[in-house]
VOPAGU-2260 file (C-alpha; in pm, 1 decimal, decimal comma):
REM VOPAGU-2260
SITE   aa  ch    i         X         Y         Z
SITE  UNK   A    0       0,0       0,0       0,0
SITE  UNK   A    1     171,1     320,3    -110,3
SITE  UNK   A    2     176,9     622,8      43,0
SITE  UNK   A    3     262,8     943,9    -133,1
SITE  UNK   A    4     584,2    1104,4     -17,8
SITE  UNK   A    5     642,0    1453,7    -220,7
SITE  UNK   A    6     698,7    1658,7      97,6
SITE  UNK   A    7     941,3    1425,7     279,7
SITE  UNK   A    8    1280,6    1574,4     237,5
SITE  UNK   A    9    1081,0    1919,6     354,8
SITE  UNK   A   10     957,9    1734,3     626,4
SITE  UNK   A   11    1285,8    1582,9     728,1
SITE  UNK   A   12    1417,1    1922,7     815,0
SITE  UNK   A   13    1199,4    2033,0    1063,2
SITE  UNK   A   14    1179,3    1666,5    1223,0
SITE  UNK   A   15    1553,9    1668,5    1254,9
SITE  UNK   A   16    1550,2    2021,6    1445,1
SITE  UNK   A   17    1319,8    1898,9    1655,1
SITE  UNK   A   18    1145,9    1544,2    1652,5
SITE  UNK   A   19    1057,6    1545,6    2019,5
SITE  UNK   A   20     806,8    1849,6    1919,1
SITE  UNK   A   21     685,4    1654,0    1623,6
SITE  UNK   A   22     590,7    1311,6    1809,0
SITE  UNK   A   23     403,0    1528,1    2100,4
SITE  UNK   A   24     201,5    1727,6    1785,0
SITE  UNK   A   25     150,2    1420,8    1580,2
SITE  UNK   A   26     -48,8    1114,7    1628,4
SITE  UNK   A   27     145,1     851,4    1885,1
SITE  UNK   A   28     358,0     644,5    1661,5
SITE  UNK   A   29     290,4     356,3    1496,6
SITE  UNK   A   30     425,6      85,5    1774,4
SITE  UNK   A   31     638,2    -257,7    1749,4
SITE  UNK   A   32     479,6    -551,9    1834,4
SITE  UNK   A   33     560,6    -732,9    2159,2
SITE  UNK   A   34     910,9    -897,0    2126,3
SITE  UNK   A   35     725,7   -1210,4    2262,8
SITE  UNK   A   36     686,4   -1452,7    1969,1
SITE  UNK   A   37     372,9   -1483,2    1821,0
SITE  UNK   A   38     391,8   -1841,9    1720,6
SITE  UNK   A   39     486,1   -2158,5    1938,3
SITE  UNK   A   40     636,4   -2453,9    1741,3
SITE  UNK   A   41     398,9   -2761,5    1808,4
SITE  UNK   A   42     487,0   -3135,6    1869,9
SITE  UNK   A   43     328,6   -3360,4    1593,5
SITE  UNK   A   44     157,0   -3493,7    1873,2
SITE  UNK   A   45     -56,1   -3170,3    1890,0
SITE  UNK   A   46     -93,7   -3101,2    1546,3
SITE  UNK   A   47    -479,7   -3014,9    1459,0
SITE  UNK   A   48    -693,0   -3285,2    1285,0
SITE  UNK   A   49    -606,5   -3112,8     919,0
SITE  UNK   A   50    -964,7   -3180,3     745,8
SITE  UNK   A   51   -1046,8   -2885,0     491,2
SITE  UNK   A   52   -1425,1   -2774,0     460,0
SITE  UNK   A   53   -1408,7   -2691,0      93,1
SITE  UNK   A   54   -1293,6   -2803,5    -223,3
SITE  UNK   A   55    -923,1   -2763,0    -312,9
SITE  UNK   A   56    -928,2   -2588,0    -648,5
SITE  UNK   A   57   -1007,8   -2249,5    -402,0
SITE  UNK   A   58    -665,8   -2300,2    -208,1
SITE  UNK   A   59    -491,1   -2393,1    -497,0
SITE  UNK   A   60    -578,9   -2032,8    -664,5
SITE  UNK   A   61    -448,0   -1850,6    -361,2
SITE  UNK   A   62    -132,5   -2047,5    -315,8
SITE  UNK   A   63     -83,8   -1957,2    -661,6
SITE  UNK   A   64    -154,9   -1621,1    -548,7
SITE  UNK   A   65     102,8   -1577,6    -223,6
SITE  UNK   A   66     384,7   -1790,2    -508,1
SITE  UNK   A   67     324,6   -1493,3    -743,1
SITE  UNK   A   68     368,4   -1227,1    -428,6
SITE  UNK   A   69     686,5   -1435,2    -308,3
SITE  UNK   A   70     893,2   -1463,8    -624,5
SITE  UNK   A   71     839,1   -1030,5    -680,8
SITE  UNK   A   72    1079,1   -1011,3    -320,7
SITE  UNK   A   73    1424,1   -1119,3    -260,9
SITE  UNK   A   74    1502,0   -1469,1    -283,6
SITE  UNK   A   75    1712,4   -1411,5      98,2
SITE  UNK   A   76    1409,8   -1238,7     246,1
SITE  UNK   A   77    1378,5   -1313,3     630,7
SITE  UNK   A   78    1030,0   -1432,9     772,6
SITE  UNK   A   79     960,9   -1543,3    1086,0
SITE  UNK   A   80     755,3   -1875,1    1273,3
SITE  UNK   A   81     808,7   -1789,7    1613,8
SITE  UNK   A   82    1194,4   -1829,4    1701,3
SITE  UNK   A   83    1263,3   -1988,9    1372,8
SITE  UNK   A   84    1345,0   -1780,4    1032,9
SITE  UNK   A   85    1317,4   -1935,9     689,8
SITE  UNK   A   86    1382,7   -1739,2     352,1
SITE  UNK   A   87    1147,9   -1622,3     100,3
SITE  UNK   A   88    1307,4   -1879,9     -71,5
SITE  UNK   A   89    1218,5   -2179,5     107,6
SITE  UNK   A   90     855,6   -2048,7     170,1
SITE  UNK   A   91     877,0   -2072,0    -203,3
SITE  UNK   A   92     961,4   -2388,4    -184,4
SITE  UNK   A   93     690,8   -2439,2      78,4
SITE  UNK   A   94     409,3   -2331,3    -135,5
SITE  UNK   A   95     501,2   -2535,3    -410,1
SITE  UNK   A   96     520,7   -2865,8    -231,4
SITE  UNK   A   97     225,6   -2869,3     -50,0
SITE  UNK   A   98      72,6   -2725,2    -433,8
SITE  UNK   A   99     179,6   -3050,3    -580,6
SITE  UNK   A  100      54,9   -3271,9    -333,9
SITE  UNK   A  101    -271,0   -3117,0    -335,3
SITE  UNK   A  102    -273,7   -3143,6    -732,1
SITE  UNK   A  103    -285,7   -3498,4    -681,1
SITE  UNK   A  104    -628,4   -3540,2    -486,3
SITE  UNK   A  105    -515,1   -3682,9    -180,2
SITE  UNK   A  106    -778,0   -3828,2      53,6
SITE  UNK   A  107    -778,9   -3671,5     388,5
SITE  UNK   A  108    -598,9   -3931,6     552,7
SITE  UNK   A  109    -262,2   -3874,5     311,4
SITE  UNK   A  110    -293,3   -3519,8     340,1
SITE  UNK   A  111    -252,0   -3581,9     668,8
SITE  UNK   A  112       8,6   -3808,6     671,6
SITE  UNK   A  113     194,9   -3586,7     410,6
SITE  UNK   A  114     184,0   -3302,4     653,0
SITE  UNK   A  115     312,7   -3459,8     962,3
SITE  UNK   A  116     597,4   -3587,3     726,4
SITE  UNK   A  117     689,8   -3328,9     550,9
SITE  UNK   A  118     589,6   -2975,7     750,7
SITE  UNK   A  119     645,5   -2805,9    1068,4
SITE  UNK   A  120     324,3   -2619,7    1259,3
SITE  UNK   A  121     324,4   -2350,4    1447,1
SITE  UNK   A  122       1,3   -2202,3    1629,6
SITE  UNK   A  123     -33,8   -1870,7    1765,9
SITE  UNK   A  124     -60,6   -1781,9    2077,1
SITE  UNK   A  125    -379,7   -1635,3    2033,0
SITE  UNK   A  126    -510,5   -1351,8    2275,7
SITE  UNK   A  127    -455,6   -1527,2    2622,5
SITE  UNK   A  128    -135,0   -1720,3    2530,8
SITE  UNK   A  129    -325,2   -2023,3    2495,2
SITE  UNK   A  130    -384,4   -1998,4    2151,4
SITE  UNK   A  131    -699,7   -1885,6    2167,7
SITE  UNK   A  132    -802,6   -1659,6    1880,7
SITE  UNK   A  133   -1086,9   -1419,5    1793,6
SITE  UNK   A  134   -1230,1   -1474,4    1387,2
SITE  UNK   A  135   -1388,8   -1163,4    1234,6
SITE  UNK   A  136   -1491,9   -1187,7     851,0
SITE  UNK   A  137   -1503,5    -897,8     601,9
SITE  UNK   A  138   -1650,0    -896,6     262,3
SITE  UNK   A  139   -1624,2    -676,0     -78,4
SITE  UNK   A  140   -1927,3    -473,9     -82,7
SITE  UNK   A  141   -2110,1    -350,9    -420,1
SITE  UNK   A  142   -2188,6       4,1    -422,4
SITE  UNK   A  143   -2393,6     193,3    -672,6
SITE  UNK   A  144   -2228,3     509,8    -762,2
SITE  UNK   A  145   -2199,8     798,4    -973,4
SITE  UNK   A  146   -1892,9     989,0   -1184,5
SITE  UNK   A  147   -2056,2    1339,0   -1061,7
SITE  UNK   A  148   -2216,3    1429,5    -734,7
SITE  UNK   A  149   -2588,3    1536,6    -764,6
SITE  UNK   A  150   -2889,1    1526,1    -533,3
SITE  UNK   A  151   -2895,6    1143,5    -428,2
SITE  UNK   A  152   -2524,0    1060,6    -478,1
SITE  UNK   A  153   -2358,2    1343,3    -255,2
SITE  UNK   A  154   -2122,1    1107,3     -11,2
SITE  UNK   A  155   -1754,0    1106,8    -181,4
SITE  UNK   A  156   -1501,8     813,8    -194,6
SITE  UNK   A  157   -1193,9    1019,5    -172,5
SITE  UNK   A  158    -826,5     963,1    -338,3
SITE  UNK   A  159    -522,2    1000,7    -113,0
SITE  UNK   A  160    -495,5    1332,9     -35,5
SITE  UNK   A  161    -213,3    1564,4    -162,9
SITE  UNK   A  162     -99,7    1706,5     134,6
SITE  UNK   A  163     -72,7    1346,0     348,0
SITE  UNK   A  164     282,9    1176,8     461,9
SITE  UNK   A  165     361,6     901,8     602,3
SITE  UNK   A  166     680,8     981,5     747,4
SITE  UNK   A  167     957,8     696,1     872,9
SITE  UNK   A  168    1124,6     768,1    1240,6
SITE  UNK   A  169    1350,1     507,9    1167,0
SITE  UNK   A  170    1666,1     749,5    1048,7
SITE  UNK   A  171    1625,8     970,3    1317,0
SITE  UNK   A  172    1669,5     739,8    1641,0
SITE  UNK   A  173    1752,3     374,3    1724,7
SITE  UNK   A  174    1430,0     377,9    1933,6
SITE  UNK   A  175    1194,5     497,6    1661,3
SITE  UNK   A  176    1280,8     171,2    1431,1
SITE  UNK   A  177    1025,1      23,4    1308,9
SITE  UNK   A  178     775,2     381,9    1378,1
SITE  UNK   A  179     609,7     595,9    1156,9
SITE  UNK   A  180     345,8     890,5    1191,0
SITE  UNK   A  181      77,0    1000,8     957,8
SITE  UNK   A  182      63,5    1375,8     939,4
SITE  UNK   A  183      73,1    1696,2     712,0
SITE  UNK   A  184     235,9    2062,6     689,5
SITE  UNK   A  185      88,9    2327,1     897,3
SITE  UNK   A  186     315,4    2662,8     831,6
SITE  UNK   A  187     687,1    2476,2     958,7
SITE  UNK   A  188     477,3    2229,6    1210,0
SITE  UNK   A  189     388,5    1883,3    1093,4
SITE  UNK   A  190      52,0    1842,1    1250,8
SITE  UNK   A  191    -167,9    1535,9    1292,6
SITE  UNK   A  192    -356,2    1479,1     943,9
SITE  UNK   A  193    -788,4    1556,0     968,0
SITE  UNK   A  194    -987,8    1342,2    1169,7
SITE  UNK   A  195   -1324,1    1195,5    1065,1
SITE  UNK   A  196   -1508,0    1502,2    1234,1
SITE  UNK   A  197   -1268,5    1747,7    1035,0
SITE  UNK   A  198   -1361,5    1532,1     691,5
SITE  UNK   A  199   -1705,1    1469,5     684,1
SITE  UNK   A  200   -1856,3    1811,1     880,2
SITE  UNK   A  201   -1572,5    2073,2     748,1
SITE  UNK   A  202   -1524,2    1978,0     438,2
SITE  UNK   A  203   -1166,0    1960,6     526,3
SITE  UNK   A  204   -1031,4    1788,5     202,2
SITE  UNK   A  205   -1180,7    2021,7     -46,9
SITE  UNK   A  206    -883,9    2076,1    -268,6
SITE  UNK   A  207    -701,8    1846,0    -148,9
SITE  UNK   A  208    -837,0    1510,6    -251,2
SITE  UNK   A  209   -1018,1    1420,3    -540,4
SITE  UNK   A  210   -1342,7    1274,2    -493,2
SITE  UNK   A  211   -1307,3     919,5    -732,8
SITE  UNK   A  212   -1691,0     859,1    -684,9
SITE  UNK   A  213   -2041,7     959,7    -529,9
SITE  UNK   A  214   -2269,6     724,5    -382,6
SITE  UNK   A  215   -2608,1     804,1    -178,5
SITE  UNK   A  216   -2565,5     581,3     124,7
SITE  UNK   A  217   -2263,2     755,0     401,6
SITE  UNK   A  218   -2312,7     440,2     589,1
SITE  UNK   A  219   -2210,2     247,0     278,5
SITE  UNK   A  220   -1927,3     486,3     259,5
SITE  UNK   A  221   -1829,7     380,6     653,8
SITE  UNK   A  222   -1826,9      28,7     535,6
SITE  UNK   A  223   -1656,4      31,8     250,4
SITE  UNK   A  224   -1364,3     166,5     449,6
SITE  UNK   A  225   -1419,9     -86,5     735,4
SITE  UNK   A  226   -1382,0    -350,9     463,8
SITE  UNK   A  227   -1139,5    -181,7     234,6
SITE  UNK   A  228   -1186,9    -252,8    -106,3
SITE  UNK   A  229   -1569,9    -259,8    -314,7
SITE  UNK   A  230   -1694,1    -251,8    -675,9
SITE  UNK   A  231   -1855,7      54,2    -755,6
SITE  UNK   A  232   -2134,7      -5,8   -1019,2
SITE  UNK   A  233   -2168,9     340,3   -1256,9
SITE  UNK   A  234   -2492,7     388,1   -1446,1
SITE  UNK   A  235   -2325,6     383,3   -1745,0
SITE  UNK   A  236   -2271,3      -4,3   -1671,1
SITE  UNK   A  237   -1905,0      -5,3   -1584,3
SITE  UNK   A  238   -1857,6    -175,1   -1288,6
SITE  UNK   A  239   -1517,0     -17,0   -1077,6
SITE  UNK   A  240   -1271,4    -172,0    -899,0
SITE  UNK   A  241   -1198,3      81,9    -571,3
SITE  UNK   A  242    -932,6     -39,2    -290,5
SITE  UNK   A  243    -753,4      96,7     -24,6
SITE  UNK   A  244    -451,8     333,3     -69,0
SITE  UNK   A  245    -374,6     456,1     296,1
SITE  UNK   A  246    -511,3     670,6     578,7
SITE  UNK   A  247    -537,9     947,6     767,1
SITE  UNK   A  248    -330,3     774,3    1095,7
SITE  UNK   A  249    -600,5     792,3    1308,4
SITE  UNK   A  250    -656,5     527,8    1570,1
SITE  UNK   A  251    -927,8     266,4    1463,0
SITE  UNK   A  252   -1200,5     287,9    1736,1
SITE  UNK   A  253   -1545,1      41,4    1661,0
SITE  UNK   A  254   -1872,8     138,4    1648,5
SITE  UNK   A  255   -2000,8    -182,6    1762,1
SITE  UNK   A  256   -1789,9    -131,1    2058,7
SITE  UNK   A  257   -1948,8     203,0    2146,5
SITE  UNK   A  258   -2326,9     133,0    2080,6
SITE  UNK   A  259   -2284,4    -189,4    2307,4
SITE  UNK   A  260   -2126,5      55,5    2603,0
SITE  UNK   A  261   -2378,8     312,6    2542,9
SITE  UNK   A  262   -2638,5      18,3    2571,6
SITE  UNK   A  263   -2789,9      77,7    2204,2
SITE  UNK   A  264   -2723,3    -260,7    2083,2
SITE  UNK   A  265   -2701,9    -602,6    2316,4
SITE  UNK   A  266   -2387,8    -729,6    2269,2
SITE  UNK   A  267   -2539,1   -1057,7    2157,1
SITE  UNK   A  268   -2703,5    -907,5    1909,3
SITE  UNK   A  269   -2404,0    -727,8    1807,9
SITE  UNK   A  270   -2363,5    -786,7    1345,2
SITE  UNK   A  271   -2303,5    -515,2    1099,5
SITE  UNK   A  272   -2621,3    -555,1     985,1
SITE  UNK   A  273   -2760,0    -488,1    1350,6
SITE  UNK   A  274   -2519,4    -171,6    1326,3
SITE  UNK   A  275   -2670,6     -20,6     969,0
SITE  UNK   A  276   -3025,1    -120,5    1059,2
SITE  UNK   A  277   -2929,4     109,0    1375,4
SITE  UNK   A  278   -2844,3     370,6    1216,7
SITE  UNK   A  279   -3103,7     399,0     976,1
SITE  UNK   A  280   -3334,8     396,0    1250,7
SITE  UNK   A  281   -3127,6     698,3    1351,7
SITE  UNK   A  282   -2995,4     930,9    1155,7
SITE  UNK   A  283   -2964,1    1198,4    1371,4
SITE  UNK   A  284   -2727,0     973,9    1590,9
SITE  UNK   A  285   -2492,2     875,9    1285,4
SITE  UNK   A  286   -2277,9    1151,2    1255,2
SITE  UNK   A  287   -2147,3    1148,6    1686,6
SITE  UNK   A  288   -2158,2     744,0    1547,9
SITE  UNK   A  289   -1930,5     814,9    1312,1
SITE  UNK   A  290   -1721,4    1046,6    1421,7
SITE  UNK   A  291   -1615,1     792,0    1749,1
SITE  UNK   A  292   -1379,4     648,4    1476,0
SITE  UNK   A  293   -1123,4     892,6    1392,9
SITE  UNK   A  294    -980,0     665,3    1168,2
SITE  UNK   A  295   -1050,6     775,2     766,9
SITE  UNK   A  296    -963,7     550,6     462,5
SITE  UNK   A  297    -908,6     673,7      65,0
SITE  UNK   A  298    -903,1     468,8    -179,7
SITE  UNK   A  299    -734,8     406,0    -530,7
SITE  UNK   A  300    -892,8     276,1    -887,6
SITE  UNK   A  301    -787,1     -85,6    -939,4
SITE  UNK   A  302    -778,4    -277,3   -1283,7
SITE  UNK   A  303    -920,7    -594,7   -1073,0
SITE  UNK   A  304    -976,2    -671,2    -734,6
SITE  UNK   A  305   -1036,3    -730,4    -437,9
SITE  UNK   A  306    -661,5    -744,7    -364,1
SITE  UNK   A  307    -473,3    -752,4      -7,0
SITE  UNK   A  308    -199,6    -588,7     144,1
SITE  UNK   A  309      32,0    -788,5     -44,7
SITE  UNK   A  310    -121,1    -650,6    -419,6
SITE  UNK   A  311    -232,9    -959,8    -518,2
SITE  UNK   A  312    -632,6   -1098,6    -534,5
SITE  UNK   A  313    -763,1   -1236,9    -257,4
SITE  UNK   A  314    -979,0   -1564,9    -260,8
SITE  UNK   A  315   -1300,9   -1611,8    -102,3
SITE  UNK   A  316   -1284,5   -1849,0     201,4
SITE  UNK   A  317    -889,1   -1856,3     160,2
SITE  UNK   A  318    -753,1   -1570,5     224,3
SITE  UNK   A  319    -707,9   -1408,6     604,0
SITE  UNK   A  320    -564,1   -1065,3     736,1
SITE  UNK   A  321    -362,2   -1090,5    1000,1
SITE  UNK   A  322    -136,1    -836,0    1191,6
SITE  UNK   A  323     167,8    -764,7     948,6
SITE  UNK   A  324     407,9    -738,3    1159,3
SITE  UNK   A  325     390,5   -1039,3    1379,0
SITE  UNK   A  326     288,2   -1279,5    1098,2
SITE  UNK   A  327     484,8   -1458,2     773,7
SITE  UNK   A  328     356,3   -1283,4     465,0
SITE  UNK   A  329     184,1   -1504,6     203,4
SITE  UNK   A  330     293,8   -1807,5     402,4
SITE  UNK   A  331       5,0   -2118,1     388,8
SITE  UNK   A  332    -199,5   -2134,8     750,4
SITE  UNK   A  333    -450,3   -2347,3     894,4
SITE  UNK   A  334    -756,5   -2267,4    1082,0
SITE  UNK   A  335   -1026,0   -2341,8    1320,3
SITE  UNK   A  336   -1353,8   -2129,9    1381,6
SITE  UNK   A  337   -1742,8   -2093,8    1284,9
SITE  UNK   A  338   -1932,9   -2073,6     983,6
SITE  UNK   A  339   -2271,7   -1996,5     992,5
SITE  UNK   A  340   -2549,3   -2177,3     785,9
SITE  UNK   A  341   -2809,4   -1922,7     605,5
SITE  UNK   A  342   -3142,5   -2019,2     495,1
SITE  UNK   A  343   -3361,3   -1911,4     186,9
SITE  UNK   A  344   -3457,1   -1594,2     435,0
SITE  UNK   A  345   -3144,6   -1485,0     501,5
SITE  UNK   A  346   -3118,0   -1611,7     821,3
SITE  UNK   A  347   -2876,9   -1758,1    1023,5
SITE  UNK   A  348   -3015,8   -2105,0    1143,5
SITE  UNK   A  349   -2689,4   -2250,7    1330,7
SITE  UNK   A  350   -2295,8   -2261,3    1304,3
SITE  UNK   A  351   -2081,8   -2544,3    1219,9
SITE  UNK   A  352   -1708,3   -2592,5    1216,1
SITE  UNK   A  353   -1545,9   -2410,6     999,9
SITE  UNK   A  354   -1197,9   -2566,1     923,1
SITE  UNK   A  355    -969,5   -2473,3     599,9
SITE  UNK   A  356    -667,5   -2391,1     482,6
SITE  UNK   A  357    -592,7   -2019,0     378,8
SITE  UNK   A  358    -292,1   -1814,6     286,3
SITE  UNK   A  359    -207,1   -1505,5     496,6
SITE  UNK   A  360    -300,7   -1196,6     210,0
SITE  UNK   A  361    -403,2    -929,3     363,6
SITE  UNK   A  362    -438,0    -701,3     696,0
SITE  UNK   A  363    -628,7    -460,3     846,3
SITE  UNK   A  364    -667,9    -120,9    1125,3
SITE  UNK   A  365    -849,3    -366,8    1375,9
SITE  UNK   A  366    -667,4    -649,2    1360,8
SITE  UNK   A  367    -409,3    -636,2    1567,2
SITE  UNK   A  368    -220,4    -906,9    1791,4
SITE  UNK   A  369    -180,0   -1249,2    1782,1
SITE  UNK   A  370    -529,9   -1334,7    1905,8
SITE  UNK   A  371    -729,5   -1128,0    1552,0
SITE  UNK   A  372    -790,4   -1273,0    1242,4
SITE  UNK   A  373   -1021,1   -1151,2     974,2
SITE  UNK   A  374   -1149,6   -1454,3     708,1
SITE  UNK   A  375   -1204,0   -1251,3     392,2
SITE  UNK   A  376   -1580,5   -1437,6     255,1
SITE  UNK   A  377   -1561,3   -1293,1    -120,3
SITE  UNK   A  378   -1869,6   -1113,7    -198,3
SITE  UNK   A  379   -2255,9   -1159,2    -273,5
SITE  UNK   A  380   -2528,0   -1229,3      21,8
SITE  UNK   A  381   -2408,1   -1518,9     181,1
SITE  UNK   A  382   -2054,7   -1356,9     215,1
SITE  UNK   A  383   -2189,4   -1055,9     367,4
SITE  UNK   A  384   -2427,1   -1211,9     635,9
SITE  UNK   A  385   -2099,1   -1413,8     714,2
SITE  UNK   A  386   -1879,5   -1110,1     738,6
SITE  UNK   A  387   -2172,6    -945,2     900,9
SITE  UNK   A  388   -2168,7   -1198,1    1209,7
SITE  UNK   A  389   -1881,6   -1408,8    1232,9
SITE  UNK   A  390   -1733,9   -1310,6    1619,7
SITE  UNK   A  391   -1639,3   -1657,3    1733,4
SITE  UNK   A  392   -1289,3   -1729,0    1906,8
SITE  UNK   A  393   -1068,3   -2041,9    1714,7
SITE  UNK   A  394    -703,1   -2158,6    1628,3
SITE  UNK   A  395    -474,0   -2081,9    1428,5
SITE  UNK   A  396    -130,6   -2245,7    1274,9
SITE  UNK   A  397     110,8   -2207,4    1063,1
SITE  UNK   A  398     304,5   -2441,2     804,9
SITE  UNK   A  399     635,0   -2486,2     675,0
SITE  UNK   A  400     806,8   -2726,6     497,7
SITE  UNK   A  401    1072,1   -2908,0     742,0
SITE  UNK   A  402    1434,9   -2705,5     639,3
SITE  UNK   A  403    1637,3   -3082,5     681,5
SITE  UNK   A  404    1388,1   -3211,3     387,0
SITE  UNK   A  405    1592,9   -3396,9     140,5
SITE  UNK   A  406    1647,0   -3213,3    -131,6
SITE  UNK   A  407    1511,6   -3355,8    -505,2
């Protein structure tokens, strides 16, 4: 996800005169994860019962997917499974083994066997350090919208803004590896860039970021940055690929977090379906709603999509977002949650296991931690009543292949 950078070497100046002033004016920075590993090495004796819910051909596209992301870095690229490092290389390598085996329609029972042979599994230590973590879903939503604003489509999907940096601590002090702030010029003072509040009620990007569409819905506009990426259908039948190209640096705060405190919503009732039919119930409250989440997304025109933090398409049921910095990029996972089961209505009549293999794509404001994990569910109803609902606390693991494989 790029960031644009055209007033950096200005901004470099004033941080070097006085970066203590500039992290007290500026949103905290950005912080390291614990140094605590996120992922425990398991005995085969504890590996998971590795039965997949859904067909193959699915997990063979995003493997495919994570192989083409892997080969664009370098070959001596460092990952991490908890105290153990492999190359991009031999995740490469990975990929492709477990790809071939899986090209060969194994019955469960060799897959499982092949696994326990061949691969190493790590699971993470979830949210309590007992490897207990909590599955979220998100979905690509399909907005109508419009090339010109008018009476009915007057909410904007805004471009990056102009004046936005995303400035690196890193050169400046040992301490501030790793950090970065989210900010923009004010005189010879980098300031903290405009909140939510700022955006929507002042108008504060007006001529500063281009609005790339107009839709009639704001709480469609709220979602689509919750989710981060959405086709836009034009009337003039072009349907427009929109996904996310940074943000303001605001903390994420949730909604669903606030209208539970404030005793709107039951927690158990707590979907973002329950949320919109909330707030269309009342629109006076949305704005105060809104505005609890500082946090403001802008997007960028795609040729396809939806695609993850790592630029390539995401597959339904396969793909996951997981905190970047603790987690292997691209590498092949395994996990263990909820699905729900949807009748003809629309309704949720039970949950069942949910257990797959998916490929670490993607990321997101909210998930944060070893114990988050966000299942990305594709699009069209059932996807978005899944997305909608899914709360429910699982495992997860990783896979490698074993580095003292014999080679051939």
């Amino acid at each position: 996800m790029k960031i644009r950078l055209s007033l950096y070497s200005k901004c470099a100046l004033v941080i070097a005169a006085s970066l203590a002033v500039l992290i007290a004016g500026c949103p905290a920075p950005i912080k390291k994860p614990p140094e605590e590993a996120a992922l425990v090495r398991r005995s085969s004796f504890f590996y998971p019962d590795f039965r997949d819910d859904l067909e193959l051909d699915g997990l063979e596209h995003s493997i495919l997917k994570s192989l083409e992301y892997l080969e664009r870095v370098p070959a001596d690229r460092i990952y991490s499974f908890g105290e153990d490092r492999f190359d991009a290389a031999h995740l490469i390598k990975s990929l492709q083994t477990f790809l071939d085996f899986i090209r060969t329609n194994p019955t469960a029972r060799e897959l499982e066997n092949f696994i326990r042979s061949e691969y190493n599994v790590y699971q993470s230590i979830g949210r309590n350090k007992k490897g207990e973590v909590l599955f979220t879903g998100y979905y690509e939503p399909h907005l109508s919208g419009r090339l010109d604003k008018n009476e009915e489509f007057r909410y904007p999907i805004y471009a990056l803004p102009t004046d936005l940096m995303k400035i690196d601590l890193s050169p400046f002090s040992e301490k501030y590896k790793g950090q970065s702030i989210v900010g923009r010029f004010s005189g010879q003072t980098v300031v903290p860039y405009y909140d939510r509040r700022e955006i929507d009620e002042e108008k504060a990007l007006v001529g500063r970021a281009e609005p790339l569409f107009w839709v009639k819905d704001p709480v469609d506009v709220f979602f689509l940055q919750i989710q981060g990426s959405g086709k836009i259908f034009l009337d003039t039948g072009e349907v427009v690929n929109v996904h996310y190209h940074g943000s303001n640096g605001r903390p994420y705060r949730s909604i669903g977090t606030l209208l539970i405190k404030e005793q709107k919503i039951p927690r158990e009732e707590m979907s973002m379906q329950r949320i919109r039919s909330y707030l269309q119930a009342h629109p006076e409250e949305m704005a105060s709603v809104f505005n609890y989440n500082p946090s403001y997304v802008f997007f960028k025109v795609e040729p396809e999509g939806p695609l993850g933090s790592l630029n390539v398409l995401l597959t339904p049921g396969r793909s996951v977002a997981l905190d970047r910095r603790i987690f292997p990029h691209g590498a092949l996972a395994f996990i263990q949650t909820q699905k729900p089961v949807v009748n003809s209505a629309g309704q949720i009549d039970s949950w069942v296991d949910c257990r797959r293999f998916v490929l670490n794509q993607d990321t997101g404001g909210a998930i944060q931690g070893p114990g988050r994990a966000d299942l990305f569910w594709g699009n069209g109803p059932y996807a978005e009543i899944a997305a909608g609902h899914l709360a429910h606390t699982g495992q997860l693991y990783f896979l490698i292949l074993k580095p003292d494989r014999p080679k051939g």
